[in-house]
TORLUMGU-402180 format. One record per residue (C-alpha): residue number from 1; residue in three letters; chain; x, y, z. Coordinates in steps of 0.25 Angstrom, whole numbers, plus 5000, padded with zeros to 4 digits. Layout:
BEGIN
NUM / ALA / A / X / Y / Z
...
//
This chain:
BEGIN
1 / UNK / A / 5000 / 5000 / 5000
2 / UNK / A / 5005 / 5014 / 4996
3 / UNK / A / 5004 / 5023 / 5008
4 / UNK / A / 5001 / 5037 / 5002
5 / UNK / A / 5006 / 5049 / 5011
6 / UNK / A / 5003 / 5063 / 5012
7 / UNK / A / 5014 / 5074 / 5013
8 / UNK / A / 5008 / 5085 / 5023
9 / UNK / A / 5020 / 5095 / 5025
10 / UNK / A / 5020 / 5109 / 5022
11 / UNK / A / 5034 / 5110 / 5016
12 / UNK / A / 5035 / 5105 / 5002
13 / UNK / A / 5050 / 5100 / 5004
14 / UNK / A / 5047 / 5091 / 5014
15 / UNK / A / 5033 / 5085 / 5007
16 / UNK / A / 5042 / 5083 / 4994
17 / UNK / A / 5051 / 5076 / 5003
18 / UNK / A / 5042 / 5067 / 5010
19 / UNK / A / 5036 / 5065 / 4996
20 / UNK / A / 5049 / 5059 / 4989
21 / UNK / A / 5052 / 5049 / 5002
22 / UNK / A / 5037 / 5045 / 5002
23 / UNK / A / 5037 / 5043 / 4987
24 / UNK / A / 5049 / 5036 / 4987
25 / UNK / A / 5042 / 5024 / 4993
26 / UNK / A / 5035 / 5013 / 4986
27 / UNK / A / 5023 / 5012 / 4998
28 / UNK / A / 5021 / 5028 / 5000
29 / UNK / A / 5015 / 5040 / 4990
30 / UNK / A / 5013 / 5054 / 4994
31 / UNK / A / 4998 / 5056 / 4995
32 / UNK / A / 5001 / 5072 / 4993
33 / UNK / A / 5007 / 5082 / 4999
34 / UNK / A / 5000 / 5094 / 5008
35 / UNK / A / 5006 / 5106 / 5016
36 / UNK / A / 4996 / 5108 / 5024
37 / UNK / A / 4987 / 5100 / 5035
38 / UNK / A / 4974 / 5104 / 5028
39 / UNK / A / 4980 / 5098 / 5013
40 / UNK / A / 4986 / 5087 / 5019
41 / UNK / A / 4970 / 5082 / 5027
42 / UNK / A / 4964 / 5084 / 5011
43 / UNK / A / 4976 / 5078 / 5004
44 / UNK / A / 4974 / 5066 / 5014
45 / UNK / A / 4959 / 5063 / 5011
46 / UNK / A / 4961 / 5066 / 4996
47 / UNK / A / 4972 / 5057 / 4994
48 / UNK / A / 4972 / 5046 / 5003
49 / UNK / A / 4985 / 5048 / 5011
50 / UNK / A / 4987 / 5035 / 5021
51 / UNK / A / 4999 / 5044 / 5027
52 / UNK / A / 5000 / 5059 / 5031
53 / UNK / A / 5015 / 5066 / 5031
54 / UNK / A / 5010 / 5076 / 5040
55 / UNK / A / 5018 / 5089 / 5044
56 / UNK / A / 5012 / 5093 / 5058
57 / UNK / A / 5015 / 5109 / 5055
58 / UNK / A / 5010 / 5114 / 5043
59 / UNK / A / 5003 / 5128 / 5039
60 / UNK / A / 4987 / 5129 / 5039
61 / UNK / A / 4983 / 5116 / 5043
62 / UNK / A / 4994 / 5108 / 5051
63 / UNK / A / 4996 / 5093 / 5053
64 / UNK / A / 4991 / 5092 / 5066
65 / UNK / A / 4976 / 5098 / 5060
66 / UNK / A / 4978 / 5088 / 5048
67 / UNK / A / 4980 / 5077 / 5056
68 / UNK / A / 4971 / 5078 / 5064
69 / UNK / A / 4960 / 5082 / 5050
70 / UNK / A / 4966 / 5067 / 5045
71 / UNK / A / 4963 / 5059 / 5059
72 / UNK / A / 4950 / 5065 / 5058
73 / UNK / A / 4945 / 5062 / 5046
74 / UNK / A / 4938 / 5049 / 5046
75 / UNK / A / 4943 / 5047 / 5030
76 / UNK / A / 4958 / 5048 / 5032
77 / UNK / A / 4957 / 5038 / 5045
78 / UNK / A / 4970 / 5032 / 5038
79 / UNK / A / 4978 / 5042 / 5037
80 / UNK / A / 4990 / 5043 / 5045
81 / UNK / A / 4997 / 5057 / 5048
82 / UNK / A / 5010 / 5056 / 5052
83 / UNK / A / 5015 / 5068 / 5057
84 / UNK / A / 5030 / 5076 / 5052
85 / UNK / A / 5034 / 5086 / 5061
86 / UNK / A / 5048 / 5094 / 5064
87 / UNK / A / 5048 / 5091 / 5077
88 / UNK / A / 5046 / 5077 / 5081
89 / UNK / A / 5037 / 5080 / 5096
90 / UNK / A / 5028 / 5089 / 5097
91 / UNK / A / 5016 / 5093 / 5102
92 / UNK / A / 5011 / 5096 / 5086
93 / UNK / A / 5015 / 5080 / 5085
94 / UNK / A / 5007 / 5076 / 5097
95 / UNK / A / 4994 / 5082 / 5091
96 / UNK / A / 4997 / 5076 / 5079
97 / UNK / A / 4995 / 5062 / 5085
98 / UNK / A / 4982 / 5066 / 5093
99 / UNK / A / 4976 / 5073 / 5080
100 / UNK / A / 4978 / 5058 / 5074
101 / UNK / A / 4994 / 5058 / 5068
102 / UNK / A / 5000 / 5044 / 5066
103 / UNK / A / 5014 / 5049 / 5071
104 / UNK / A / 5025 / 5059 / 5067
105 / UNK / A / 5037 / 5060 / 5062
106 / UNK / A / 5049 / 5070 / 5063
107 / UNK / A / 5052 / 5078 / 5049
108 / UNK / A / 5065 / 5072 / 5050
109 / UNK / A / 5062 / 5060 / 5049
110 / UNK / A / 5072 / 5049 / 5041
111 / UNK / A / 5066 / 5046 / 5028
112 / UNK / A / 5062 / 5029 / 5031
113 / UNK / A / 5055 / 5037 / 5046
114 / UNK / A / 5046 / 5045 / 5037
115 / UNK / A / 5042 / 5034 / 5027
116 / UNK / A / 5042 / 5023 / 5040
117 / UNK / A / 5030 / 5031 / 5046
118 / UNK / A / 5022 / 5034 / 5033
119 / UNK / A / 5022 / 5019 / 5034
120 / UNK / A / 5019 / 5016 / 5049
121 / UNK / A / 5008 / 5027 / 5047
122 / UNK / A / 5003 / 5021 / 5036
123 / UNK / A / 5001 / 5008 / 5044
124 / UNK / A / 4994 / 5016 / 5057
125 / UNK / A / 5007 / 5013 / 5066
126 / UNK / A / 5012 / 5026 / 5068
127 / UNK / A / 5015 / 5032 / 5080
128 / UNK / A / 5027 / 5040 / 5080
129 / UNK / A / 5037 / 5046 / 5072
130 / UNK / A / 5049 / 5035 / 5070
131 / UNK / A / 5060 / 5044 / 5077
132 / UNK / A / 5052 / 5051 / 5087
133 / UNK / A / 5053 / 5046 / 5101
134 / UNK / A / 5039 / 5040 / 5107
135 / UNK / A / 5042 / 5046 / 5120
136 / UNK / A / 5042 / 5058 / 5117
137 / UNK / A / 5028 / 5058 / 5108
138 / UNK / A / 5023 / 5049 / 5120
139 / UNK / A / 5029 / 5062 / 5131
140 / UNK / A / 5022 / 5072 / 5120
141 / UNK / A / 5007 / 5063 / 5119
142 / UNK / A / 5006 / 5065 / 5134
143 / UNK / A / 5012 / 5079 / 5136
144 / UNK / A / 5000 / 5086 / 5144
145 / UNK / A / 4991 / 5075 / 5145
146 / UNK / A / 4993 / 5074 / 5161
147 / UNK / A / 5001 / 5060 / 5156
148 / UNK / A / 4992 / 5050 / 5165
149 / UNK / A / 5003 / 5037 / 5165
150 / UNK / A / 5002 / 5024 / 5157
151 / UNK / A / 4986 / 5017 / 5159
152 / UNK / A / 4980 / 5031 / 5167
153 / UNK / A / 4970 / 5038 / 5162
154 / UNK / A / 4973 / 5049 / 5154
155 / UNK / A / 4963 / 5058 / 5146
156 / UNK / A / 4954 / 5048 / 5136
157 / UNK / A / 4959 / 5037 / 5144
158 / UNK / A / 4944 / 5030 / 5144
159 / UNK / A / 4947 / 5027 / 5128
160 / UNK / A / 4956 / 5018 / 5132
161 / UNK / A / 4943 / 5009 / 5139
162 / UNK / A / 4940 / 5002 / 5125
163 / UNK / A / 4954 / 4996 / 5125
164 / UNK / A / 4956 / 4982 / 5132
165 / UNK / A / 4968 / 4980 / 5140
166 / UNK / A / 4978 / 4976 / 5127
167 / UNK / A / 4973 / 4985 / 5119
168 / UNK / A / 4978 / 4995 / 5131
169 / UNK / A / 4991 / 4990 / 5133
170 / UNK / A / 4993 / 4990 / 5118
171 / UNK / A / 4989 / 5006 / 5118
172 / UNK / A / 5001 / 5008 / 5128
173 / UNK / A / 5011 / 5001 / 5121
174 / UNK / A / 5005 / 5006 / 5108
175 / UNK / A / 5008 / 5020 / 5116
176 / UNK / A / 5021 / 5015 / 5119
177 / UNK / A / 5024 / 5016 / 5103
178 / UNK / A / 5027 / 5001 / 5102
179 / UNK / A / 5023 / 4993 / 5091
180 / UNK / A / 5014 / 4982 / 5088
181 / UNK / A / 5026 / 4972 / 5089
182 / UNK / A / 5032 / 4980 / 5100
183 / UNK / A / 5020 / 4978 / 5106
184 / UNK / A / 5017 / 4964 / 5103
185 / UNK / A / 5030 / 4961 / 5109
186 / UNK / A / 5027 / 4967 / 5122
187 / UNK / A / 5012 / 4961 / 5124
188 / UNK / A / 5018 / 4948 / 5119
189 / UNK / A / 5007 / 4947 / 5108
190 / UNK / A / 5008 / 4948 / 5093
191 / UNK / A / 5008 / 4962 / 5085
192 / UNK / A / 4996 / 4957 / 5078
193 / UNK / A / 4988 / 4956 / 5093
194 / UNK / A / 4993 / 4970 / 5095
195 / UNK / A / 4990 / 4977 / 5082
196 / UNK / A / 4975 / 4972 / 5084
197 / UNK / A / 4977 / 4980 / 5100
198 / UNK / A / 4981 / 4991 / 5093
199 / UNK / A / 4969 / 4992 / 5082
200 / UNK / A / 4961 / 4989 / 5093
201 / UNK / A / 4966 / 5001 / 5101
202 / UNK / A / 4966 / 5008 / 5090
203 / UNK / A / 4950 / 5008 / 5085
204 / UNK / A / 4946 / 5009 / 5101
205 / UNK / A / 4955 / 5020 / 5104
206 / UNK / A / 4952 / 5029 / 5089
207 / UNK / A / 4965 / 5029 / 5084
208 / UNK / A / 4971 / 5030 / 5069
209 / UNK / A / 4982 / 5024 / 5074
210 / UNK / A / 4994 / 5021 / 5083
211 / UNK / A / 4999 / 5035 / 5086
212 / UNK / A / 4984 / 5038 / 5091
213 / UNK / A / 4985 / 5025 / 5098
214 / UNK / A / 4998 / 5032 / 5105
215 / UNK / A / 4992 / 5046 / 5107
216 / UNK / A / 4979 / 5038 / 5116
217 / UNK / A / 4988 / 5031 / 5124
218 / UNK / A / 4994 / 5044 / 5130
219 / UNK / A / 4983 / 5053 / 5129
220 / UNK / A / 4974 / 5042 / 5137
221 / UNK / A / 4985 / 5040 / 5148
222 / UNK / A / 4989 / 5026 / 5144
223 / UNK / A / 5002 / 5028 / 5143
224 / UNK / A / 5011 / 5039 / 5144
225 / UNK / A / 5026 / 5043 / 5142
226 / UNK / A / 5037 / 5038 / 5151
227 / UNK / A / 5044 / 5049 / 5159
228 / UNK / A / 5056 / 5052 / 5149
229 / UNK / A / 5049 / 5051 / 5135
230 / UNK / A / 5050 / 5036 / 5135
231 / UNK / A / 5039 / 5028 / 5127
232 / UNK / A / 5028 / 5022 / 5136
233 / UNK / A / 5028 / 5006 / 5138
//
């Protein structure tokens, strides 16, 4: 299958960039090419896009408005936005995975990081960006939440009722940024049983995808940050 991506970035250079490295591969087309939020929401329902390059500052409508237009939009449940950014923490980032985002990833990015999460987007099993620290973007999902620890109740805590007891402790792995395999090593069950957990999670909690999965799991309090930016276990 050819995954067809959109090129949402303000400065022509980069686009004409990301569009010789995209088209250099045989699984990948460039959908089209917008250089602003609003464009890059019309461009995605008149043609298709399965991924969305998806620069987060951009002028008139930005990427953190469009995201969110695309998650909205019952007709483009498919597409994934995965956000590129300067600065690989931010809050901008942040909301970006709240308003529906399937990860980010730095503007610096090696060439095979960028094409690597076009496919892992594609798939529905992004969550962050390659080179980014989870740590951090976990320390960032729980910055001012008042940070209830690991299995308290923290704000929309009671959505997390319809889950059975796996499915939970799948959540707070899934939250750990471990996966499927990492997971099915650690349960001692096999990566199948654990993709249908995390489905399963998926349709009960709402979410697009893993990174939604990871956003829940610190805003309802399941799991938070270790103290020093390490990744939850």
């Amino acid at each position: 299958m050819t995954i067809k991506v959109l090129l949402a970035d303000d400065q022509a250079l980069l686009r004409s960039a990301f569009r010789v490295l995209v088209e250099s591969e045989p699984d990948m087309e460039v959908a089209g090419e917008a250089s602003d939020g609003a464009e890059a929401y019309e461009l995605a329902r008149a043609r298709g896009a399965d991924v969305v390059l998806m620069d987060i500052r951009m002028p008139g409508v930005d990427g953190l408005a469009a995201t969110r237009m695309i998650s909205q939009d019952p007709e483009l449940a498919d597409v994934r936005v995965v956000i590129l950014t300067t600065f690989e923490v931010d809050d901008y980032v942040v909301q970006a995975l709240r308003a529906g985002a399937s990860g980010f990833l730095g503007k610096g990015a090696e060439p095979d990081e960028l094409l690597s999460a076009i496919r892992i987007a594609a798939a529905g099993e992004a969550l962050l960006s390659p080179t980014a620290t989870k740590g951090l973007i976990a320390q960032f999902l729980a910055q001012g939440e008042g940070g209830p620890g690991e299995g308290s109740g923290g704000p929309g805590a009671d959505r997390l009722g319809a889950l059975t007891g796996r499915e939970r402790e799948v959540l707070v792995l899934v939250g750990g940024g471990l996966s499927n395999d990492e997971i099915a090593e650690r349960l001692a069950v096999s990566p199948l049983t654990v993709k249908t957990h995390v489905n399963r999670a998926m349709a009960k909690l709402g979410a697009r995808d893993r990174a939604q999965l990871v956003v829940i799991a610190y805003e309802t309090g399941l799991v938070r940050p270790r103290v020093g930016g390490a990744s939850p276990q």
